[in-house]
N, CA, C and O atoms as a Maestro MAE file, in Angstrom:
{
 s_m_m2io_version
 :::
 2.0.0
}

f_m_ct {
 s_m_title
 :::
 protein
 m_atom[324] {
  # First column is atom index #
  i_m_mmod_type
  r_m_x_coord
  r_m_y_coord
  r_m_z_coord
  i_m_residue_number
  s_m_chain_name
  s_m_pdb_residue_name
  s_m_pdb_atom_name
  i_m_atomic_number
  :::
  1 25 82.790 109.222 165.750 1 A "UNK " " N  " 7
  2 3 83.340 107.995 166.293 1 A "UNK " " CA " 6
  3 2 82.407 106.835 165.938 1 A "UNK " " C  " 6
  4 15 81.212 107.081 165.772 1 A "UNK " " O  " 8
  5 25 82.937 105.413 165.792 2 A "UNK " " N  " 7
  6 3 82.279 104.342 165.528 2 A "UNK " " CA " 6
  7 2 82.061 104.006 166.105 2 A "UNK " " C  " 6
  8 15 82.886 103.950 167.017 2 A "UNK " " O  " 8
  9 25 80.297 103.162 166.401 3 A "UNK " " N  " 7
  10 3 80.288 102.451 167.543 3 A "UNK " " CA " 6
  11 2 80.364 100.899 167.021 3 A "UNK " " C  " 6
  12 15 80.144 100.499 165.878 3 A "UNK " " O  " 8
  13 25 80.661 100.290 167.942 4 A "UNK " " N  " 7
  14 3 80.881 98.723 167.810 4 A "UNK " " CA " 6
  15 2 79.383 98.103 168.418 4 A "UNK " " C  " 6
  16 15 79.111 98.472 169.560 4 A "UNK " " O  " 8
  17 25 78.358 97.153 167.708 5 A "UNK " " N  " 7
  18 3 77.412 96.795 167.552 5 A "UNK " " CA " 6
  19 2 77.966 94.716 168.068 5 A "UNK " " C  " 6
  20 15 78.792 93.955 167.563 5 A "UNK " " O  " 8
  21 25 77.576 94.651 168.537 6 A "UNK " " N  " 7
  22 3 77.818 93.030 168.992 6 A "UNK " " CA " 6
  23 2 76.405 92.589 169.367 6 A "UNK " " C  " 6
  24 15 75.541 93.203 169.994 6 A "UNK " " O  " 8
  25 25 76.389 91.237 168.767 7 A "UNK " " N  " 7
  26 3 74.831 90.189 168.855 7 A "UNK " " CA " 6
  27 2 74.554 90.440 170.308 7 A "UNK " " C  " 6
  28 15 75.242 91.253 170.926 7 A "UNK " " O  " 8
  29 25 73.468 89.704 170.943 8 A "UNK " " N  " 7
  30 3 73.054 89.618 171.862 8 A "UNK " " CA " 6
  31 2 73.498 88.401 172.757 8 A "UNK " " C  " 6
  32 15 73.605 88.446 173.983 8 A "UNK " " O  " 8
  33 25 73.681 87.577 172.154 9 A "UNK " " N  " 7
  34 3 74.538 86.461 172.675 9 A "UNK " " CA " 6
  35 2 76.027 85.702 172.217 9 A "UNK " " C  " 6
  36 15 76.374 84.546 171.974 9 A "UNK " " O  " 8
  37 25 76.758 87.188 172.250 10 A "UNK " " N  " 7
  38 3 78.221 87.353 171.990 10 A "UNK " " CA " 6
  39 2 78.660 87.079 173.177 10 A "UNK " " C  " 6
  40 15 79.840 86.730 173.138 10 A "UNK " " O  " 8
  41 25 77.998 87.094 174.703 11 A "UNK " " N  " 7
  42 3 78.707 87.011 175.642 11 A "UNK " " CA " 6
  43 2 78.913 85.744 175.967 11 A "UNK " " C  " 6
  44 15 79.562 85.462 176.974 11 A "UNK " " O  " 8
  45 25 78.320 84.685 175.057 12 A "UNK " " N  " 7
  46 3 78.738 83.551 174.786 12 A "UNK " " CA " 6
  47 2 80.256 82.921 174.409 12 A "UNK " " C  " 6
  48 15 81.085 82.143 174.881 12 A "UNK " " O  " 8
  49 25 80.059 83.764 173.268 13 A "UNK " " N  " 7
  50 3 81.594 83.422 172.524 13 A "UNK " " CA " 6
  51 2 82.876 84.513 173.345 13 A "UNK " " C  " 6
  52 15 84.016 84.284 172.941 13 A "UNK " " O  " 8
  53 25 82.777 85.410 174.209 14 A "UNK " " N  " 7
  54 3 83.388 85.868 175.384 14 A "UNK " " CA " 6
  55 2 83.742 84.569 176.627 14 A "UNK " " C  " 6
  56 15 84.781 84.044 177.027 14 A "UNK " " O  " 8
  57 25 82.620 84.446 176.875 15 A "UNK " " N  " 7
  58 3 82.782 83.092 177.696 15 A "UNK " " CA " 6
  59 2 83.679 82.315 177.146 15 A "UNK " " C  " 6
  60 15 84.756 81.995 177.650 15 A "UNK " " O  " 8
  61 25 83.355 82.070 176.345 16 A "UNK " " N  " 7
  62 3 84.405 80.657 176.014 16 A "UNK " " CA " 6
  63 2 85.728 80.892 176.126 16 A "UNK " " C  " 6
  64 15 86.461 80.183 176.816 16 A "UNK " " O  " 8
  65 25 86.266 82.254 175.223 17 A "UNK " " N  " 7
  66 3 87.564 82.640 175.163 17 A "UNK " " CA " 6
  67 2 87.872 82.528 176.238 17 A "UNK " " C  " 6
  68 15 88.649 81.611 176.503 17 A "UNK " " O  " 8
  69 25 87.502 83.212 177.069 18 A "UNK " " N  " 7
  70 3 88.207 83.733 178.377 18 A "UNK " " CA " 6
  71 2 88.474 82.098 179.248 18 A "UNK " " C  " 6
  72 15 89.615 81.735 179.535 18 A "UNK " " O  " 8
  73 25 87.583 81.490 179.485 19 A "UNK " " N  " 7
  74 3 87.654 80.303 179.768 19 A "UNK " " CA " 6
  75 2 88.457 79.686 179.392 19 A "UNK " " C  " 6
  76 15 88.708 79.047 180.414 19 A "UNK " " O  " 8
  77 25 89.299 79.243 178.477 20 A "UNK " " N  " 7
  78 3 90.652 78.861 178.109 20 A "UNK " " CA " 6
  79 2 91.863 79.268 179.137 20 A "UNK " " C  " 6
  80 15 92.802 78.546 179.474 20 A "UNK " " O  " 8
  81 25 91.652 80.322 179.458 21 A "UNK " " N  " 7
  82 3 92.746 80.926 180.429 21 A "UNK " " CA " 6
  83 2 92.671 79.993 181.591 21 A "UNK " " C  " 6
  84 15 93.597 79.279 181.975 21 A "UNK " " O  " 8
  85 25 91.563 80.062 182.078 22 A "UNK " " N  " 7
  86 3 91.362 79.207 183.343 22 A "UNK " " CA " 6
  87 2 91.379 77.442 183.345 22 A "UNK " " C  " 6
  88 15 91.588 76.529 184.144 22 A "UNK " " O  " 8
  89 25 91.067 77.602 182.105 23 A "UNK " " N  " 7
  90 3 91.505 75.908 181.850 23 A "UNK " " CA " 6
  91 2 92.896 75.523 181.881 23 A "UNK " " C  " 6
  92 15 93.359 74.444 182.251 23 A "UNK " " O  " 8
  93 25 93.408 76.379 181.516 24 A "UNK " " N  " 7
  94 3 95.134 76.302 181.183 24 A "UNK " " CA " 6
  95 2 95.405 76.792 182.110 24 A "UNK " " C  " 6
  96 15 95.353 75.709 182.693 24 A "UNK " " O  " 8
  97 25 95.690 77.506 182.934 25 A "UNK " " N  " 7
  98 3 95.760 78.107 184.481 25 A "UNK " " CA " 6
  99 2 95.494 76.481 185.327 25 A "UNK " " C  " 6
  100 15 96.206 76.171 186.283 25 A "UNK " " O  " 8
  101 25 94.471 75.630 184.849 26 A "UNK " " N  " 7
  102 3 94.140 74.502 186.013 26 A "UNK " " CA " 6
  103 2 95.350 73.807 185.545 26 A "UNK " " C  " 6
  104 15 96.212 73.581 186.395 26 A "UNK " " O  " 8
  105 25 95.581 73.385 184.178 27 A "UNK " " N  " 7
  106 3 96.500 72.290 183.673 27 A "UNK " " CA " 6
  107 2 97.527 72.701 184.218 27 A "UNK " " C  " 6
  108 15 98.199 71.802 184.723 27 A "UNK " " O  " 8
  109 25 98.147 74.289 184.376 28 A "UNK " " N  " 7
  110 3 99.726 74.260 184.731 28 A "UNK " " CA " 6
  111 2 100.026 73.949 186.267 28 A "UNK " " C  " 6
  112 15 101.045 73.452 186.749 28 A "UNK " " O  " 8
  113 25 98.828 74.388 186.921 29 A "UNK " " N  " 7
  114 3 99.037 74.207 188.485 29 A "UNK " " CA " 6
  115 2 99.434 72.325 188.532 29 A "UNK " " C  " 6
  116 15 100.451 71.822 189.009 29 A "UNK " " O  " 8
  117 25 98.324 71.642 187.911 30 A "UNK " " N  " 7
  118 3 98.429 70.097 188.080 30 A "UNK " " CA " 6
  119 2 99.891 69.543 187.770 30 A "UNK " " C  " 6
  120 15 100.586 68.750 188.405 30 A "UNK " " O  " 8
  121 25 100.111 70.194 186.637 31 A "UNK " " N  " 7
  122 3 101.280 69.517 186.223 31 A "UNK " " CA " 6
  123 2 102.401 70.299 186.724 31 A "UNK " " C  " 6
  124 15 103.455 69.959 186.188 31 A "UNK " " O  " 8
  125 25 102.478 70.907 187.278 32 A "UNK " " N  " 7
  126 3 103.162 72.028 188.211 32 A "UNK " " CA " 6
  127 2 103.978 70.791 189.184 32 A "UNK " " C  " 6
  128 15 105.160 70.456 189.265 32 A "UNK " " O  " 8
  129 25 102.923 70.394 189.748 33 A "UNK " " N  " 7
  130 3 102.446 69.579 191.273 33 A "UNK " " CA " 6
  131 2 103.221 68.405 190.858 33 A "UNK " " C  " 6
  132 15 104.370 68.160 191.227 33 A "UNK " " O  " 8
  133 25 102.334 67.526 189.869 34 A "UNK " " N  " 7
  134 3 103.633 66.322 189.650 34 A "UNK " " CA " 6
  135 2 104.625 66.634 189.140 34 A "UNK " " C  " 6
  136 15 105.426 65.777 189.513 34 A "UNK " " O  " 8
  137 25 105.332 67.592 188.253 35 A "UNK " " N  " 7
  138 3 106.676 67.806 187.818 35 A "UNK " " CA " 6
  139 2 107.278 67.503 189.379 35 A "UNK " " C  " 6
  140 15 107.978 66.506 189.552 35 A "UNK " " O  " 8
  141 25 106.993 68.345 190.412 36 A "UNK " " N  " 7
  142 3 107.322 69.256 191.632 36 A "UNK " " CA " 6
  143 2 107.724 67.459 192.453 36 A "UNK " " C  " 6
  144 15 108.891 67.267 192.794 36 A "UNK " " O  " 8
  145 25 106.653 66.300 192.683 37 A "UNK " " N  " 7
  146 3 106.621 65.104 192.977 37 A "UNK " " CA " 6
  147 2 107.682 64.456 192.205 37 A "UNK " " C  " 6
  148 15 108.674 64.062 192.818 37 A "UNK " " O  " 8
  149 25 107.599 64.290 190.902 38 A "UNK " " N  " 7
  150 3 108.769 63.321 190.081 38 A "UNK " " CA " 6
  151 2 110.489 63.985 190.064 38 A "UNK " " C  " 6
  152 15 111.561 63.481 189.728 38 A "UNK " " O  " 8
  153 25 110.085 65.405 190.627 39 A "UNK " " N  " 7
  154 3 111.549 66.100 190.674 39 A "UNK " " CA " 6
  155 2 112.347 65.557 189.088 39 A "UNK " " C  " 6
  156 15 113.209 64.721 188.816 39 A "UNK " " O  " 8
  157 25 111.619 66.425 188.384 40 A "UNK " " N  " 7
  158 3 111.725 66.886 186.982 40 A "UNK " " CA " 6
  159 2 112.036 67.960 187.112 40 A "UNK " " C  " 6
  160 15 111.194 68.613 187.728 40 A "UNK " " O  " 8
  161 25 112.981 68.553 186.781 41 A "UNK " " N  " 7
  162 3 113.611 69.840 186.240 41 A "UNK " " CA " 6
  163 2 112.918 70.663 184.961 41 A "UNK " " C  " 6
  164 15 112.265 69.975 184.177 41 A "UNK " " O  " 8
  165 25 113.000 71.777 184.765 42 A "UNK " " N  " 7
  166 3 113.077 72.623 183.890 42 A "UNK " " CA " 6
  167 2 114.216 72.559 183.133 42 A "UNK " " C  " 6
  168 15 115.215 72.573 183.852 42 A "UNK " " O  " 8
  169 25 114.430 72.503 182.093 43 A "UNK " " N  " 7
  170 3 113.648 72.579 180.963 43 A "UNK " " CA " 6
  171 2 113.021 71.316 179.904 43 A "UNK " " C  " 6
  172 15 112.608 71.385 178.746 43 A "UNK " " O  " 8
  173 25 113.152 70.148 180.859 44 A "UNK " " N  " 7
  174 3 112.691 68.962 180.619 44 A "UNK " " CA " 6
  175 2 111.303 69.071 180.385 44 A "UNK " " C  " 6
  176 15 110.614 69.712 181.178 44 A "UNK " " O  " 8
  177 25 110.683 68.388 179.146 45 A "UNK " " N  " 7
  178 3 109.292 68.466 178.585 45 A "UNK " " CA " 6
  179 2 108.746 67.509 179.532 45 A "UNK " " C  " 6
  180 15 107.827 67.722 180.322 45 A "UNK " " O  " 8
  181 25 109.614 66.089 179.325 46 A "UNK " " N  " 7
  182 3 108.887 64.804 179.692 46 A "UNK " " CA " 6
  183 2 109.899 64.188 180.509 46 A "UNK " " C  " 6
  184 15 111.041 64.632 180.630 46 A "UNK " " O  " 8
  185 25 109.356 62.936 181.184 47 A "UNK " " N  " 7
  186 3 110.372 62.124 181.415 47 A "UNK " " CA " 6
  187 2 110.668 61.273 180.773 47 A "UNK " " C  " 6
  188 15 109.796 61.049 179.934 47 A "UNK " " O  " 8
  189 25 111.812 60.377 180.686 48 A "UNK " " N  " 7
  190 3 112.693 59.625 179.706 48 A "UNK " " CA " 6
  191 2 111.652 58.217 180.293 48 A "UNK " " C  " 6
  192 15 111.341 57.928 181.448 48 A "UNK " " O  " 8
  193 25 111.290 57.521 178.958 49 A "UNK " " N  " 7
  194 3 111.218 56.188 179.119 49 A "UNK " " CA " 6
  195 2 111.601 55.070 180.691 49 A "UNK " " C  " 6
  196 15 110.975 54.266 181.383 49 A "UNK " " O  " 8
  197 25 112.974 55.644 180.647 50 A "UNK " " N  " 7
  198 3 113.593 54.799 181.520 50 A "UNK " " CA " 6
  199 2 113.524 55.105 182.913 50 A "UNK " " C  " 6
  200 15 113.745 54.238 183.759 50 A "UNK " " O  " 8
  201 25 113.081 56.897 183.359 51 A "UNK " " N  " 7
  202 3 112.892 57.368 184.414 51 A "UNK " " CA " 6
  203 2 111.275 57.077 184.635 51 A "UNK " " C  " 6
  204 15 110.953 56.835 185.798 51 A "UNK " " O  " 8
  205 25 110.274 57.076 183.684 52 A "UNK " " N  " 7
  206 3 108.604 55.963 183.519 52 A "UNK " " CA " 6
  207 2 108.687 55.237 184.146 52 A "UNK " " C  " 6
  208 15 108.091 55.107 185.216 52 A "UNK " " O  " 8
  209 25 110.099 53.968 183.257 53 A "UNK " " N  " 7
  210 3 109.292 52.790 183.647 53 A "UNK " " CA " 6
  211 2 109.804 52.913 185.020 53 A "UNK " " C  " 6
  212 15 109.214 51.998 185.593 53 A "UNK " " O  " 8
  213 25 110.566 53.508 185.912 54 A "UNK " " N  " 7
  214 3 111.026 53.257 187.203 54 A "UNK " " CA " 6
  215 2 110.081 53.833 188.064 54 A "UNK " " C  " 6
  216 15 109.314 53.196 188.785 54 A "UNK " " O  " 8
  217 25 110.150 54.987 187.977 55 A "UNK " " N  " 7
  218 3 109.278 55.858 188.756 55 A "UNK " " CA " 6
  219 2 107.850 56.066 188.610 55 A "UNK " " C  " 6
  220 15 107.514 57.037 187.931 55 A "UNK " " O  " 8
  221 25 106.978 55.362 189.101 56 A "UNK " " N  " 7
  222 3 105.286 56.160 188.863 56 A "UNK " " CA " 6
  223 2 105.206 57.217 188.570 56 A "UNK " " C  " 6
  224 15 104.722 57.493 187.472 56 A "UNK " " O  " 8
  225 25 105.741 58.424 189.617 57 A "UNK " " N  " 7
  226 3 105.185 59.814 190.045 57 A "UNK " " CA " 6
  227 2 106.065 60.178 188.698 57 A "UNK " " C  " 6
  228 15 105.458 61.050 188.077 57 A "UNK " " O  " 8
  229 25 107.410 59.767 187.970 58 A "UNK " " N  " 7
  230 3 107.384 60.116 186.447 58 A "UNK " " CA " 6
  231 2 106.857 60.105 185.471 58 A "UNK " " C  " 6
  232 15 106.649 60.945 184.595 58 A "UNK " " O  " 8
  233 25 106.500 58.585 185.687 59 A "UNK " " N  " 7
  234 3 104.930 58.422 184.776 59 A "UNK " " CA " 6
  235 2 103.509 59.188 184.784 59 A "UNK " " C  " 6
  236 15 102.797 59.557 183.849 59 A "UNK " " O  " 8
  237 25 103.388 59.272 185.907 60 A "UNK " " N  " 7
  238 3 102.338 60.209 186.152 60 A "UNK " " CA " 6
  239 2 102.500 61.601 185.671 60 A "UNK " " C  " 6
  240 15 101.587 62.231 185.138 60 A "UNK " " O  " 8
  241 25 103.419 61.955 185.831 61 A "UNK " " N  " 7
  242 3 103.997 63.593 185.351 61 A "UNK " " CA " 6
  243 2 103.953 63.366 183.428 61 A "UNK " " C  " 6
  244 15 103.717 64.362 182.744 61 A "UNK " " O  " 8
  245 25 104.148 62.291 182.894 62 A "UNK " " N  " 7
  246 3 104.144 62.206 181.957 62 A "UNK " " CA " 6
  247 2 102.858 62.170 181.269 62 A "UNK " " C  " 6
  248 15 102.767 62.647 180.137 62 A "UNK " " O  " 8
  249 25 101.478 61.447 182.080 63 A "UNK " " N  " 7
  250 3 101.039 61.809 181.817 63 A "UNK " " CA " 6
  251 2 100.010 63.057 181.660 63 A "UNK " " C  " 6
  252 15 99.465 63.543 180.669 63 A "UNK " " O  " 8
  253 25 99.969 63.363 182.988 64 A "UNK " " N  " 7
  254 3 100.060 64.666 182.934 64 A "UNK " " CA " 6
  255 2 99.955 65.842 182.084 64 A "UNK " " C  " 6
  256 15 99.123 66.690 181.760 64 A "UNK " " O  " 8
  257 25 101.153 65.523 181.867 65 A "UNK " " N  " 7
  258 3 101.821 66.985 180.918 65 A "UNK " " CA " 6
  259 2 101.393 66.663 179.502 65 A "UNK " " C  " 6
  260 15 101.385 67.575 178.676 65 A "UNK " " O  " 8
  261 25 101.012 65.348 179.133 66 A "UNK " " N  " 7
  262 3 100.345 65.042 177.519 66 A "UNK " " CA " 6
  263 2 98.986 66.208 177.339 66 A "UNK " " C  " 6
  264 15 98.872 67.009 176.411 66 A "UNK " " O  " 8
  265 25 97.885 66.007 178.681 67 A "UNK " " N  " 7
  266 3 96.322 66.618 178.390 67 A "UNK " " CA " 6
  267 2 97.104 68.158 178.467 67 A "UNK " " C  " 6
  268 15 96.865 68.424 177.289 67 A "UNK " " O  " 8
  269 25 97.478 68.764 178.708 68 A "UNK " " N  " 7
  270 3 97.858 70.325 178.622 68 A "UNK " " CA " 6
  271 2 98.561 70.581 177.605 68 A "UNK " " C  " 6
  272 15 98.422 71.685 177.078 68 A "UNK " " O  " 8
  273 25 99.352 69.780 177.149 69 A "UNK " " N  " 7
  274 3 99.847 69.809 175.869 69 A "UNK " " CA " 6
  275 2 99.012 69.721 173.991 69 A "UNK " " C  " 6
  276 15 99.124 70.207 172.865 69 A "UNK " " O  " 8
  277 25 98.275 68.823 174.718 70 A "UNK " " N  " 7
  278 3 97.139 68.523 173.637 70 A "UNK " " CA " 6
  279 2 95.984 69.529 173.753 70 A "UNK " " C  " 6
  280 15 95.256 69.782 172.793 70 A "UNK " " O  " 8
  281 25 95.829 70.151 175.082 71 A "UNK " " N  " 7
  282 3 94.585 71.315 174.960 71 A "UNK " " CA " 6
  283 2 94.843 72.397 174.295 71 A "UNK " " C  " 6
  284 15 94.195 73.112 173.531 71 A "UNK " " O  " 8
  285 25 96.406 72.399 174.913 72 A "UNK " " N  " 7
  286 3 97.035 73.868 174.240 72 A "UNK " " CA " 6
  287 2 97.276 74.248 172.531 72 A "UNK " " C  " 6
  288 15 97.196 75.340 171.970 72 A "UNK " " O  " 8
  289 25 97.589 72.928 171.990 73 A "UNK " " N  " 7
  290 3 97.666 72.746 170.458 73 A "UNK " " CA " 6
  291 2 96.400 73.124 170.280 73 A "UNK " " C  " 6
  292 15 96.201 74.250 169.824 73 A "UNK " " O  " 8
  293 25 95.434 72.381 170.559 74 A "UNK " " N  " 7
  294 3 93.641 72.505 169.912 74 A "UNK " " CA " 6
  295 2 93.346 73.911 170.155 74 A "UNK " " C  " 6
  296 15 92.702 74.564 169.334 74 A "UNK " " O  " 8
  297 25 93.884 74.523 171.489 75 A "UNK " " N  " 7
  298 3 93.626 76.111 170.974 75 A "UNK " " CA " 6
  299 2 94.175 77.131 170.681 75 A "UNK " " C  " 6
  300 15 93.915 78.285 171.020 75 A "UNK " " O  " 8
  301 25 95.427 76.489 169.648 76 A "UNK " " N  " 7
  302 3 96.130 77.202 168.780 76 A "UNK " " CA " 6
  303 2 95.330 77.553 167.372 76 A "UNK " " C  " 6
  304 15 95.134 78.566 166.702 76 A "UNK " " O  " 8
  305 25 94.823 75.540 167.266 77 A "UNK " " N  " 7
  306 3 94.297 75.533 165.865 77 A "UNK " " CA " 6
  307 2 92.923 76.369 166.013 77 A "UNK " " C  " 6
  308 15 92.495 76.988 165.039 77 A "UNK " " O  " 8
  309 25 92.195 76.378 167.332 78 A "UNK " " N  " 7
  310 3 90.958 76.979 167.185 78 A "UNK " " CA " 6
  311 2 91.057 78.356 167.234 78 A "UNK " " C  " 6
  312 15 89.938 78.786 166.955 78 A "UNK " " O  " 8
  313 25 91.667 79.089 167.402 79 A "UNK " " N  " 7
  314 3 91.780 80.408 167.103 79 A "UNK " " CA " 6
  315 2 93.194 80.974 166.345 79 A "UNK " " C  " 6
  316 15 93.701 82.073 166.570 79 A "UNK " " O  " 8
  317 25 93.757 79.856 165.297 80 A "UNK " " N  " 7
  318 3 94.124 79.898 164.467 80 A "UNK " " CA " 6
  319 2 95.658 81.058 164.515 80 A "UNK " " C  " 6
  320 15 96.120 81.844 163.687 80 A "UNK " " O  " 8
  321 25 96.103 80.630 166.006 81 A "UNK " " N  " 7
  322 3 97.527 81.425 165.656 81 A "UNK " " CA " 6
  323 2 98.440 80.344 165.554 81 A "UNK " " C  " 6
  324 15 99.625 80.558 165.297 81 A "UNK " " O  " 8
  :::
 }
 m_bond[323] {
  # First column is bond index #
  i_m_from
  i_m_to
  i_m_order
  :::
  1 1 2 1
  2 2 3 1
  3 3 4 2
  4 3 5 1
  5 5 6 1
  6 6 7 1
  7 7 8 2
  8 7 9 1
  9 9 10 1
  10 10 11 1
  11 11 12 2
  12 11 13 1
  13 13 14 1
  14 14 15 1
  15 15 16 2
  16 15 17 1
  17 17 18 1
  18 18 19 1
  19 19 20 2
  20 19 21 1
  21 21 22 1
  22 22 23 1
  23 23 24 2
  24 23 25 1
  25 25 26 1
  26 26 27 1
  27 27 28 2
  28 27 29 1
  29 29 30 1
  30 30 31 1
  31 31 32 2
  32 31 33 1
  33 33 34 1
  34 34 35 1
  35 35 36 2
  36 35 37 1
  37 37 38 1
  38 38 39 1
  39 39 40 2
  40 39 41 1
  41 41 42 1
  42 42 43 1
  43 43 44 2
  44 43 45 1
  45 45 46 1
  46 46 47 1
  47 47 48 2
  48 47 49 1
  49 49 50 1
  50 50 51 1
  51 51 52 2
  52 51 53 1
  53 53 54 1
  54 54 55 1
  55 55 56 2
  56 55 57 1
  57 57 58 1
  58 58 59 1
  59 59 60 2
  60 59 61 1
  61 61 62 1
  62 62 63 1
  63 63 64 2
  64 63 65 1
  65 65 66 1
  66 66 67 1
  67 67 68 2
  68 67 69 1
  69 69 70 1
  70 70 71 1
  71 71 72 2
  72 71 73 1
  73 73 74 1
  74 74 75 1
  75 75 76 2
  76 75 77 1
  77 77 78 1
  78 78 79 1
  79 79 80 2
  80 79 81 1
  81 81 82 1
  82 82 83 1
  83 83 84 2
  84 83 85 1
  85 85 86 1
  86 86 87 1
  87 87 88 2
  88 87 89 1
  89 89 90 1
  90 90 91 1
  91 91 92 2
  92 91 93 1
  93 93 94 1
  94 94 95 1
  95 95 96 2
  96 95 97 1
  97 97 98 1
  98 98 99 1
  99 99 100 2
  100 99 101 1
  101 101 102 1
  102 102 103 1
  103 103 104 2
  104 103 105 1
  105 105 106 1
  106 106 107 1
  107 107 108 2
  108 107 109 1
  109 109 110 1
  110 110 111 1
  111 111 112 2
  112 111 113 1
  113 113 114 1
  114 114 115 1
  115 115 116 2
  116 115 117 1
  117 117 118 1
  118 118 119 1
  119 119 120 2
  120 119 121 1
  121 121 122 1
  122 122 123 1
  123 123 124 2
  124 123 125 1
  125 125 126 1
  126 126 127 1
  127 127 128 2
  128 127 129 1
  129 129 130 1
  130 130 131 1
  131 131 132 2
  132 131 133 1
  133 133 134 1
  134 134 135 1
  135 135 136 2
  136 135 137 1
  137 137 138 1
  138 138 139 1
  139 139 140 2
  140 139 141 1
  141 141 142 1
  142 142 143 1
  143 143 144 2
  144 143 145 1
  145 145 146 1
  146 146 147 1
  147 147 148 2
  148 147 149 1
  149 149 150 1
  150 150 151 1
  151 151 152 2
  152 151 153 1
  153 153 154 1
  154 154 155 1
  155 155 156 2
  156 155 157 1
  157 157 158 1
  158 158 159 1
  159 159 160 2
  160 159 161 1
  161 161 162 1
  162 162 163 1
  163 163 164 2
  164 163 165 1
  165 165 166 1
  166 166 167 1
  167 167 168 2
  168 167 169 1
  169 169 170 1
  170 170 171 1
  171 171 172 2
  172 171 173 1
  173 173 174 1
  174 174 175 1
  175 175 176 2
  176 175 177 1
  177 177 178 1
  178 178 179 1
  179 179 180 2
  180 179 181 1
  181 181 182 1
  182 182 183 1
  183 183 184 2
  184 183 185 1
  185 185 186 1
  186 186 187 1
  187 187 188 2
  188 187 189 1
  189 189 190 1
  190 190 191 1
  191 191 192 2
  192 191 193 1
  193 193 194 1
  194 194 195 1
  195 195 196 2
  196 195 197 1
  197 197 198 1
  198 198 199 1
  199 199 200 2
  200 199 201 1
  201 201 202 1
  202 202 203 1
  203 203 204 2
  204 203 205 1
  205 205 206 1
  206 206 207 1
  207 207 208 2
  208 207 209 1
  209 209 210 1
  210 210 211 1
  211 211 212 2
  212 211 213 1
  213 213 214 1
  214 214 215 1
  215 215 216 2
  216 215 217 1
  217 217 218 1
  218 218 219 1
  219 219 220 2
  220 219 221 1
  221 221 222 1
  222 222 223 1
  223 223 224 2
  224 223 225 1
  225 225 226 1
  226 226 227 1
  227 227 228 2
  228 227 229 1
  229 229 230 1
  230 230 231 1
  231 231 232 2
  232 231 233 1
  233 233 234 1
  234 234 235 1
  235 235 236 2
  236 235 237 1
  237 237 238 1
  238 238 239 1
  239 239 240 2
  240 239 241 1
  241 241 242 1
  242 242 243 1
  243 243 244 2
  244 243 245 1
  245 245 246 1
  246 246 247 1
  247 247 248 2
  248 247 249 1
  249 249 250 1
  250 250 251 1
  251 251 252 2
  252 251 253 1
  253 253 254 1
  254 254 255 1
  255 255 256 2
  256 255 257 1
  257 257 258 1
  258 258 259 1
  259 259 260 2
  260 259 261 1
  261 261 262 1
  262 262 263 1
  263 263 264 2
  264 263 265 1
  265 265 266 1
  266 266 267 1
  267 267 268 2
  268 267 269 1
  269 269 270 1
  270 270 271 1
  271 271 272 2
  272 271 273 1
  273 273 274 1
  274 274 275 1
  275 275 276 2
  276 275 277 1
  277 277 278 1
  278 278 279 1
  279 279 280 2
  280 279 281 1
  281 281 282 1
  282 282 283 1
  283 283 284 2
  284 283 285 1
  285 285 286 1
  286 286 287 1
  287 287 288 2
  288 287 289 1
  289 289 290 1
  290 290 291 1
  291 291 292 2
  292 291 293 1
  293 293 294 1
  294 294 295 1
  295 295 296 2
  296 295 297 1
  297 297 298 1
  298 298 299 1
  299 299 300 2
  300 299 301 1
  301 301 302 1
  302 302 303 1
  303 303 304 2
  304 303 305 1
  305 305 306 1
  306 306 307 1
  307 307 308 2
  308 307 309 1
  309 309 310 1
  310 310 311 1
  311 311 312 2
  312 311 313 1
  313 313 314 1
  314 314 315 1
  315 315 316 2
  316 315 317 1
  317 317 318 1
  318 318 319 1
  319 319 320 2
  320 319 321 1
  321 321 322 1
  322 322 323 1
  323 323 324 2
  :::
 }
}
């Protein structure tokens, strides 16, 4: 049988991975919360311009949902699926 040999401070690059989960775990609860406030439906990404400019708590959900969206891309590209 093979054994698997890993650096000494691999539990570094463990850390990190795993940490993504919990970062993204924080973003969905937040934006969870204002979707839940602007009474945004599923399967709606965003809110419409026109539901923004009326509503704050839409706007807010809008923005929102941009930083989880943009974290989630960056760690597509960083671990390249």
């Amino acid at each position: 049988m093979a054994a698997i040999t890993l650096p000494n401070d691999y539990q570094y690059v463990l850390l990190a991975a795993t940490s993504t989960f919990f970062v993204n775990s924080f973003h969905g609860l937040l934006t969870g919360r204002k979707r839940k406030a602007a009474a945004i439906k599923y399967p709606i990404t965003y809110a419409t311009t026109e539901q923004a400019d009326k509503d704050p708590k839409a706007y807010a959900f809008n923005c929102g949902m941009h930083n989880p969206q943009i974290a989630f891309e960056q760690d597509l590209e960083q671990y390249d699926l």
